[in-house]
MMTF fields as JSON, N, C-alpha, C and O atoms, coordinates in Angstrom:
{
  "mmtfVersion": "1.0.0",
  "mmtfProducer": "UNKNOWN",
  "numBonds": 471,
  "numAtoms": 472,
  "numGroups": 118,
  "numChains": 1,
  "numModels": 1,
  "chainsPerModel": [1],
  "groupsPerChain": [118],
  "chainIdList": ["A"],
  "bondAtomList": [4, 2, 8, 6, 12, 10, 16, 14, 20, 18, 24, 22, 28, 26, 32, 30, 36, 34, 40, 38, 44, 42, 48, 46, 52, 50, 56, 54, 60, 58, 64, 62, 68, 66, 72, 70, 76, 74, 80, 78, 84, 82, 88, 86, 92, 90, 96, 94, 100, 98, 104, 102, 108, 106, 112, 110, 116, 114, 120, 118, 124, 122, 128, 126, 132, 130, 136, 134, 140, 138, 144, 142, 148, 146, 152, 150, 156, 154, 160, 158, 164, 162, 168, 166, 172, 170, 176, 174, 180, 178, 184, 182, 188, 186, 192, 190, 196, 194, 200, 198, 204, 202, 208, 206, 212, 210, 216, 214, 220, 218, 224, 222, 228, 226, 232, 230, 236, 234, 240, 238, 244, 242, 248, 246, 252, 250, 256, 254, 260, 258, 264, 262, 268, 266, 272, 270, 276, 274, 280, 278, 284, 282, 288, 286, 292, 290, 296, 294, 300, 298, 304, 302, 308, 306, 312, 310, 316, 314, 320, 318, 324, 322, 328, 326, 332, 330, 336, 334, 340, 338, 344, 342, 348, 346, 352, 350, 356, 354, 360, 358, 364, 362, 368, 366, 372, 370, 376, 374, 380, 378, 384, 382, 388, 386, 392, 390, 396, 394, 400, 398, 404, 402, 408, 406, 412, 410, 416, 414, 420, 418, 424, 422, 428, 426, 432, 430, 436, 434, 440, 438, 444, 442, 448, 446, 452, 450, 456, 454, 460, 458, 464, 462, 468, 466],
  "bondOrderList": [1, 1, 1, 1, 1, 1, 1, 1, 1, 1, 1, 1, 1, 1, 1, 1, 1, 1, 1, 1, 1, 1, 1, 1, 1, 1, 1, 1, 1, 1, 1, 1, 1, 1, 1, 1, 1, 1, 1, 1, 1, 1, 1, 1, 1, 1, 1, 1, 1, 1, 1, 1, 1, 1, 1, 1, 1, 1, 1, 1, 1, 1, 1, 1, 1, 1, 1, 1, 1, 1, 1, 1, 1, 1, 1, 1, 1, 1, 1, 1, 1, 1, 1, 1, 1, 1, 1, 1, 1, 1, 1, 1, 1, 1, 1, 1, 1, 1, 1, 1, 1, 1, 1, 1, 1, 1, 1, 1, 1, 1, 1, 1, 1, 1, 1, 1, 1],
  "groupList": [{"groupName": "UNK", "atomNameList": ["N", "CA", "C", "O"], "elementList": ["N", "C", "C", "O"], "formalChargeList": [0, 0, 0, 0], "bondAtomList": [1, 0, 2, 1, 3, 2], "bondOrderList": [1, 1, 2], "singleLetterCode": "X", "chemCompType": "L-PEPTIDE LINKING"}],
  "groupTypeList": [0, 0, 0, 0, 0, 0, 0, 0, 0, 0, 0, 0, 0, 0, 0, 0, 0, 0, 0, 0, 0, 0, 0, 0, 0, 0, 0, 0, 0, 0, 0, 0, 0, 0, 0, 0, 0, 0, 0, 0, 0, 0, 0, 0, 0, 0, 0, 0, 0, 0, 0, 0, 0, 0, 0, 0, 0, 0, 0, 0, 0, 0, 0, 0, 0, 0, 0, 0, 0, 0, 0, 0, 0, 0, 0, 0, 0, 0, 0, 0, 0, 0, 0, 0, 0, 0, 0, 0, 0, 0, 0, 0, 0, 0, 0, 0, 0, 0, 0, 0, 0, 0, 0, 0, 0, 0, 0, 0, 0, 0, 0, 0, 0, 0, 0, 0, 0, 0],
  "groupIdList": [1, 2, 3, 4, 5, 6, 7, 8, 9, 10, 11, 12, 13, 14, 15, 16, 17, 18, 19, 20, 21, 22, 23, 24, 25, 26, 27, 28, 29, 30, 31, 32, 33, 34, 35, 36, 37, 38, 39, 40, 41, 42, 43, 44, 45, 46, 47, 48, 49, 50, 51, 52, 53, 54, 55, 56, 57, 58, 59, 60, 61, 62, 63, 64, 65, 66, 67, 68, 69, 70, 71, 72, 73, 74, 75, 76, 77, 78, 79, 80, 81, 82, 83, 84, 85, 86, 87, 88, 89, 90, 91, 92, 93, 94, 95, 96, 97, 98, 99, 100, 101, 102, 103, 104, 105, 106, 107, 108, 109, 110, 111, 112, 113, 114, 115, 116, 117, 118],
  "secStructList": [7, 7, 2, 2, 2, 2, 2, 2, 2, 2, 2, 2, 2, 2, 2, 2, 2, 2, 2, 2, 2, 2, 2, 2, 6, 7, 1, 1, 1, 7, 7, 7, 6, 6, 6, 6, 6, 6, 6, 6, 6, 1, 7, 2, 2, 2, 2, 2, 2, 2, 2, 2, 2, 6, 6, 1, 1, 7, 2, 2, 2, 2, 2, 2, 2, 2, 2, 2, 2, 2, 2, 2, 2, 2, 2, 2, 2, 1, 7, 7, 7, 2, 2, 2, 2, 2, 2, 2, 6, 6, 7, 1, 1, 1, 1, 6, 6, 2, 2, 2, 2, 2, 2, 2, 2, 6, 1, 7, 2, 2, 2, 2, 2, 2, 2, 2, 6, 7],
  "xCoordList": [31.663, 32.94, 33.047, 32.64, 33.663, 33.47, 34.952, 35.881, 34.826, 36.071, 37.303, 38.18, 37.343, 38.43, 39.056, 40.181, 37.774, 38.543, 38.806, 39.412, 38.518, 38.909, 40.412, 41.383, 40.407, 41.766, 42.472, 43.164, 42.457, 43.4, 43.803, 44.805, 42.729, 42.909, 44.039, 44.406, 44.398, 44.766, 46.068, 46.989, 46.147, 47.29, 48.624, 49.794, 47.368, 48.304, 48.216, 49.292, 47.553, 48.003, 49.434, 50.346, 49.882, 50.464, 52.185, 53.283, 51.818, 53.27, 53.403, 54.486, 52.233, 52.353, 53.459, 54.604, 52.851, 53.615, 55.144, 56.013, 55.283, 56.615, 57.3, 58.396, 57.045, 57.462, 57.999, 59.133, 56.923, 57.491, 58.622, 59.581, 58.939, 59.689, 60.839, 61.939, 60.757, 62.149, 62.57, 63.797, 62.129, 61.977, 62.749, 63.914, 62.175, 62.676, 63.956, 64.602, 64.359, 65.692, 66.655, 67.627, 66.389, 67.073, 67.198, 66.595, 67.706, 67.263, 68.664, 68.773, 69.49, 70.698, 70.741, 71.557, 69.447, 69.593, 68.385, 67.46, 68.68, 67.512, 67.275, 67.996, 65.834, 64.69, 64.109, 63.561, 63.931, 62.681, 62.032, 62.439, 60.559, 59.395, 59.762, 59.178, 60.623, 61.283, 62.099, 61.676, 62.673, 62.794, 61.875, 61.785, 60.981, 59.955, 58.627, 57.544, 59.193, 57.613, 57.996, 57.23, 59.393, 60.5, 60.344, 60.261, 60.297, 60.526, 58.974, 58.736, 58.204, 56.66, 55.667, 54.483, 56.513, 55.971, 54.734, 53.937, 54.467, 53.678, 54.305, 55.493, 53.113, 53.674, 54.03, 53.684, 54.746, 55.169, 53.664, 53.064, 53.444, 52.117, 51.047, 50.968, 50.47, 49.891, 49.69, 48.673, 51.445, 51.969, 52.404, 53.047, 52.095, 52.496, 50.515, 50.176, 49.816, 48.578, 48.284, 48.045, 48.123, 48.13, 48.489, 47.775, 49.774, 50.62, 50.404, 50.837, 49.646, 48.823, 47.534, 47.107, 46.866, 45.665, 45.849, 45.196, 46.454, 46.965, 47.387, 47.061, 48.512, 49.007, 49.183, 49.994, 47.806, 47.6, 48.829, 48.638, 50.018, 51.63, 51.912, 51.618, 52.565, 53.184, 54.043, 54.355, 54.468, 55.652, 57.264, 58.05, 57.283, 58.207, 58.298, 59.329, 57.517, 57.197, 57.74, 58.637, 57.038, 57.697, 58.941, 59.517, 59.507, 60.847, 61.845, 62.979, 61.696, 62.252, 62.413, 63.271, 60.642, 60.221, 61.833, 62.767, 61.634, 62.403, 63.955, 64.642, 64.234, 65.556, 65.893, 67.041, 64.845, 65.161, 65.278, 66.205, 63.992, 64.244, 65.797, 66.499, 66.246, 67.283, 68.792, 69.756, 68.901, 69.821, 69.415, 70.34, 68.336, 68.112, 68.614, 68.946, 68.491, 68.862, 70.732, 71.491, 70.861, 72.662, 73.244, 74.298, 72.556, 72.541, 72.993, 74.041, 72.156, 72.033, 72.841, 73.368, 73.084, 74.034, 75.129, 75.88, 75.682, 77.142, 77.752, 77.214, 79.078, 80.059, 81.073, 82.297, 79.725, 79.991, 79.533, 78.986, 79.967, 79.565, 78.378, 78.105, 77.456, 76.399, 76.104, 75.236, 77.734, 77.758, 77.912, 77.657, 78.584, 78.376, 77.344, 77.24, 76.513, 75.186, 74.151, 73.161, 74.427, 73.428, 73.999, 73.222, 75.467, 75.965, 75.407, 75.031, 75.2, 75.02, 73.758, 73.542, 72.866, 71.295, 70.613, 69.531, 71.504, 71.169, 70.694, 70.032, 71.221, 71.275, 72.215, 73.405, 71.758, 72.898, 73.736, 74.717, 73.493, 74.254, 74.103, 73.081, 75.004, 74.448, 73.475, 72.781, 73.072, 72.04, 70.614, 69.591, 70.675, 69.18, 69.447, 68.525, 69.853, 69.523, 68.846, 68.037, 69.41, 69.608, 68.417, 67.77, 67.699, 66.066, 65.757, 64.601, 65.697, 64.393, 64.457, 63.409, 65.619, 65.403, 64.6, 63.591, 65.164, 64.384, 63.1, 62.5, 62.415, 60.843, 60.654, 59.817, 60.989, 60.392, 60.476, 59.466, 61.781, 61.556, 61.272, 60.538, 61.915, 61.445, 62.845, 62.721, 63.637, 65.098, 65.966, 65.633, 67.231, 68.38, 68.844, 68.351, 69.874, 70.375, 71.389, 71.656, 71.899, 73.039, 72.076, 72.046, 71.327, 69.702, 69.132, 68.881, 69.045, 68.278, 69.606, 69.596, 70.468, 71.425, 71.865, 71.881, 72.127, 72.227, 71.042, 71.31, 69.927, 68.873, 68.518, 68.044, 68.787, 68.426, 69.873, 69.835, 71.041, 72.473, 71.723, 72.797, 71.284, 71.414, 70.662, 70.615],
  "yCoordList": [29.388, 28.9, 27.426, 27.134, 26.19, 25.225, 24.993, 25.791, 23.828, 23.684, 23.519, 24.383, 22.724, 22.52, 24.174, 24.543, 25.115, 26.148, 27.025, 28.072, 26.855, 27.395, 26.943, 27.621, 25.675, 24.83, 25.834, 26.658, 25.936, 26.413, 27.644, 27.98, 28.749, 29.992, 29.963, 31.099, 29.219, 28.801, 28.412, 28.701, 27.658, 26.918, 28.624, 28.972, 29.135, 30.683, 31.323, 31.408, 31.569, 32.532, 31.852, 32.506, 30.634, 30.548, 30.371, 30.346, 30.264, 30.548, 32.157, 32.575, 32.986, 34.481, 34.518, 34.931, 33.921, 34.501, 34.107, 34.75, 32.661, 32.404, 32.958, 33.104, 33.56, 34.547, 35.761, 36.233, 36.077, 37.728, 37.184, 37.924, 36.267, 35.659, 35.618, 35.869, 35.246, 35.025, 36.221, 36.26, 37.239, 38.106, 39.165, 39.553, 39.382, 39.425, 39.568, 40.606, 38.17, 37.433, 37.469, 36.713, 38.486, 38.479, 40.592, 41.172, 41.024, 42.417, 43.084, 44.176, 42.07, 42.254, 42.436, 42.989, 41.721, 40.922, 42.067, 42.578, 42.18, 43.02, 41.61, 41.013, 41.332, 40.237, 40.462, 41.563, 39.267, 39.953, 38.921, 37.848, 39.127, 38.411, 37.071, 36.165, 36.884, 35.752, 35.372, 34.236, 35.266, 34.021, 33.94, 32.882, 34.823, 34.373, 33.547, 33.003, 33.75, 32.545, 31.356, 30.537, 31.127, 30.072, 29.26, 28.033, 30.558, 29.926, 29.271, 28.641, 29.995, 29.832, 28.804, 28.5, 28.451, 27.566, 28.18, 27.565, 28.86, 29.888, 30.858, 31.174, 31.332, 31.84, 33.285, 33.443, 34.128, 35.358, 36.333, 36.815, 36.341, 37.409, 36.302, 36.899, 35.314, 35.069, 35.604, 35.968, 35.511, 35.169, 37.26, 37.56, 38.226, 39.225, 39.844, 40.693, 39.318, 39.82, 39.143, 40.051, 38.122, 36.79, 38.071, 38.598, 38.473, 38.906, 40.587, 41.169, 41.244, 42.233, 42.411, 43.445, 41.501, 41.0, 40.729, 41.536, 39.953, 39.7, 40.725, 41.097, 41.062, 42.457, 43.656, 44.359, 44.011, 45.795, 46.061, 46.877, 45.725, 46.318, 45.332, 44.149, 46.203, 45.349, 44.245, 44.16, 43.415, 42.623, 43.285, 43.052, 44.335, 44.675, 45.984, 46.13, 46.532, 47.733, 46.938, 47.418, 45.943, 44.989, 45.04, 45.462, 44.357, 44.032, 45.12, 44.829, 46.168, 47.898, 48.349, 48.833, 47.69, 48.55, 47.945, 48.589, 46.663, 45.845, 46.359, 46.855, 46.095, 46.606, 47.974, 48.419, 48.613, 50.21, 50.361, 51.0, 49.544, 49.328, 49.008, 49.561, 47.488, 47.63, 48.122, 47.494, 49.315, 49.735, 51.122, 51.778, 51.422, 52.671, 52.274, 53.032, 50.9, 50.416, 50.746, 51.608, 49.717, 49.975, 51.448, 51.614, 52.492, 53.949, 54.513, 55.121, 54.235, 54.26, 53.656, 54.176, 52.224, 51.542, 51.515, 51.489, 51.513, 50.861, 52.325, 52.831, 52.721, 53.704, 53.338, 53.246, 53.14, 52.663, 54.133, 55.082, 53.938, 55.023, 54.551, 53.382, 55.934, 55.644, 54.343, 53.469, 54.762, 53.745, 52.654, 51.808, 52.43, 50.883, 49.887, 48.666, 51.034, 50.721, 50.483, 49.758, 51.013, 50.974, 49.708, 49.031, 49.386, 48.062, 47.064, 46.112, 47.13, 46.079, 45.471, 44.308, 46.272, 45.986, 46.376, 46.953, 45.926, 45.669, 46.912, 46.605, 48.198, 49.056, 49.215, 49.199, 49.424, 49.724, 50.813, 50.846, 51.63, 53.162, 53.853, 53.656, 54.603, 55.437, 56.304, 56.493, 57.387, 58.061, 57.312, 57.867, 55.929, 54.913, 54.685, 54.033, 54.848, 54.594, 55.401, 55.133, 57.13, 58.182, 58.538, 58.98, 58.514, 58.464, 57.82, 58.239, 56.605, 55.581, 55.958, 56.136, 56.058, 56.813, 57.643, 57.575, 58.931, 60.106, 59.965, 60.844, 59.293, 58.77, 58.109, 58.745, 57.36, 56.477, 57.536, 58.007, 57.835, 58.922, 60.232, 60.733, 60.781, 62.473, 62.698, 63.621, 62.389, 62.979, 62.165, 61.007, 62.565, 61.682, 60.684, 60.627, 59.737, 59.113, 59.433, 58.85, 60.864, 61.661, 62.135, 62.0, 62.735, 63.444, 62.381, 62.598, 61.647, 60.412, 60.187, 60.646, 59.597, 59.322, 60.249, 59.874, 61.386, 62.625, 62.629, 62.702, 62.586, 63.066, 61.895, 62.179, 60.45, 59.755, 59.635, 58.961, 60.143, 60.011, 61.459, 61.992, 62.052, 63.131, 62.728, 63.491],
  "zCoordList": [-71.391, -71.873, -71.497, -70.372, -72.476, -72.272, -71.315, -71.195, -70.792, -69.76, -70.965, -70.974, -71.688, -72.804, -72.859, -72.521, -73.471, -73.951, -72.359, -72.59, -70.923, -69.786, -69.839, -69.504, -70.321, -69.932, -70.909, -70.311, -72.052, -72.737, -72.833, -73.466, -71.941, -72.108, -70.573, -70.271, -69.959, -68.463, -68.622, -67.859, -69.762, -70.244, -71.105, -70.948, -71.977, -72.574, -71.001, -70.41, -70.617, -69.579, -69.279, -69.784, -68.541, -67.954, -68.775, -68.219, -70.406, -71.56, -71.02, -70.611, -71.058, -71.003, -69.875, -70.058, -68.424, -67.299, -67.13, -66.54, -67.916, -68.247, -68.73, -68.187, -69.985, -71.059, -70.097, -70.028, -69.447, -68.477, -67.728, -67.949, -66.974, -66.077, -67.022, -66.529, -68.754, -68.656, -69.344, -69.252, -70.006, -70.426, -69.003, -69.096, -68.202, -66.718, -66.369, -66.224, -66.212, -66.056, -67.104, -67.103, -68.192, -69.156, -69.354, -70.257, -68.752, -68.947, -69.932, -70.49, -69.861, -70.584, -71.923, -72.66, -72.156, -74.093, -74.627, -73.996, -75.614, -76.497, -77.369, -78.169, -76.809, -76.913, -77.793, -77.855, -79.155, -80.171, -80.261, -79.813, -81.047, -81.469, -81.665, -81.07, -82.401, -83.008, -81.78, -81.993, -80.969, -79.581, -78.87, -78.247, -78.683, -77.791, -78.801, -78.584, -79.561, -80.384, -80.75, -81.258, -80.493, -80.472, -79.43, -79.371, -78.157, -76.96, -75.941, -74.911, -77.165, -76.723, -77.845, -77.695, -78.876, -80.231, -80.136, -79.428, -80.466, -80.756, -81.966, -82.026, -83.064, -84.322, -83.275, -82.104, -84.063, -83.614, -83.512, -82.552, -84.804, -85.033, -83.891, -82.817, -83.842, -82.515, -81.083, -80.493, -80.579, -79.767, -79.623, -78.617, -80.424, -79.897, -79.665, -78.84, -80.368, -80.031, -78.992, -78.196, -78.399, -77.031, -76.186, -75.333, -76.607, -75.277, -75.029, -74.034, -76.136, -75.525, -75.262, -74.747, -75.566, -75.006, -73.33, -72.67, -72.699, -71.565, -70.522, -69.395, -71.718, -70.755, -70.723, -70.12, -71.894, -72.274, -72.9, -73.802, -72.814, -73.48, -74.574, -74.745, -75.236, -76.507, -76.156, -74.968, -76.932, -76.619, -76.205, -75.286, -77.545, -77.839, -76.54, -75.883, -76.406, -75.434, -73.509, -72.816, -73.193, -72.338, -72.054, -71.052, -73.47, -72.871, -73.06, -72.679, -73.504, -73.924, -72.031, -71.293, -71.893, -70.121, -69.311, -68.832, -69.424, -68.449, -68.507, -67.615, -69.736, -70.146, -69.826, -69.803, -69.584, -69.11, -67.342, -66.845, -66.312, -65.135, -64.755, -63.909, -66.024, -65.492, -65.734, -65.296, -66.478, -66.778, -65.807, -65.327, -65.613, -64.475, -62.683, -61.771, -62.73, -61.511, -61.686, -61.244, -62.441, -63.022, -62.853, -62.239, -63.395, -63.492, -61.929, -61.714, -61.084, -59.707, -58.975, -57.992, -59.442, -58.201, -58.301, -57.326, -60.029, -60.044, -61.056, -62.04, -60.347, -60.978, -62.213, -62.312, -63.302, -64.954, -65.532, -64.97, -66.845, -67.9, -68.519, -68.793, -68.784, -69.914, -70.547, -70.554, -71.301, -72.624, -72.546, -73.402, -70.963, -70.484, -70.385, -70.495, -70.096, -69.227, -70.443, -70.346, -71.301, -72.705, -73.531, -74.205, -73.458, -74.084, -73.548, -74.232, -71.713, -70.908, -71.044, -70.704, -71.563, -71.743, -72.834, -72.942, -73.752, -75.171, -76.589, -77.581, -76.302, -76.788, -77.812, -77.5, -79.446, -80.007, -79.991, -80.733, -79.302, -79.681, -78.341, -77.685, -77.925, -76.712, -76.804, -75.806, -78.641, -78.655, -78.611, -78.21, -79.091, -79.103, -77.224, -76.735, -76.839, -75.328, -74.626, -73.737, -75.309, -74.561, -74.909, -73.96, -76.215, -76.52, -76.123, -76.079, -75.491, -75.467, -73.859, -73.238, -73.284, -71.567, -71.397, -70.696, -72.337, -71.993, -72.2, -71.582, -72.762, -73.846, -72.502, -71.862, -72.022, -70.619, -69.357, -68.833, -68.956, -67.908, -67.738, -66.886, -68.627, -69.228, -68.532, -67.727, -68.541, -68.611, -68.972, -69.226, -69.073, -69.636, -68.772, -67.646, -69.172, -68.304, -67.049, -65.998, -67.794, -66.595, -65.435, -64.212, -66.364, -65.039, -63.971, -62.786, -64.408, -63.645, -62.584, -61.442, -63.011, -62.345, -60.65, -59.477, -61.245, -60.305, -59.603, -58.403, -59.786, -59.345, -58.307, -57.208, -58.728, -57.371, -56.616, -55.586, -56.945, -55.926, -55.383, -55.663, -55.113, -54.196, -52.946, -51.982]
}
């Protein structure tokens, strides 16, 4: 590998790790292709193969993960409803929440909830 192309594979890594960071710091927003290829000037279709090349996970699969950590944290700490908790982190509907939970944890959001307050 020539140093130019070391430099540049060095240079995407380091849009990638930004990207996770703000992606991250954003667990509120339901994030799509189109701000992060905005936020990475990088085309979208590029910039979602880049970013599973890198990190085995989809783009879209990523920021679903994050957004679910943190509405499972929310679930746990703070005495809100469901539907709060699915508005708060970018869910349109309480049933698209209540699938994409159960699909990540293998139970609902009431289950989860109960199950780490005990």
């Amino acid at each position: 590998m020539s140093v130019s192309a070391a430099s540049e594979k060095m240079f995407t890594y380091g849009v990638i790790r930004e990207l996770m960071r703000w992606i991250e710091s954003n667990p509120h927003r339901r994030i799509t292709a189109d701000e992060c290829a905005e936020k990475t000037g990088y085309s979208k279709w590029y910039l979602q193969r880049y970013f599973h090349a890198v990190t085995g996970k989809t783009l879209a699969a990523f920021c679903r993960e994050k957004r679910l950590i943190a509405s499972a944290r929310m679930l746990v700490e703070d005495d809100v409803t469901i539907e709060y908790v699915a508005v708060q982190h970018g869910f349109s509907s309480h049933d698209t929440f209540h699938k994409t939970f159960v699909r990540h944890y293998g139970m609902t959001p009431g289950e989860f909830r109960q199950k780490c307050r005990e």
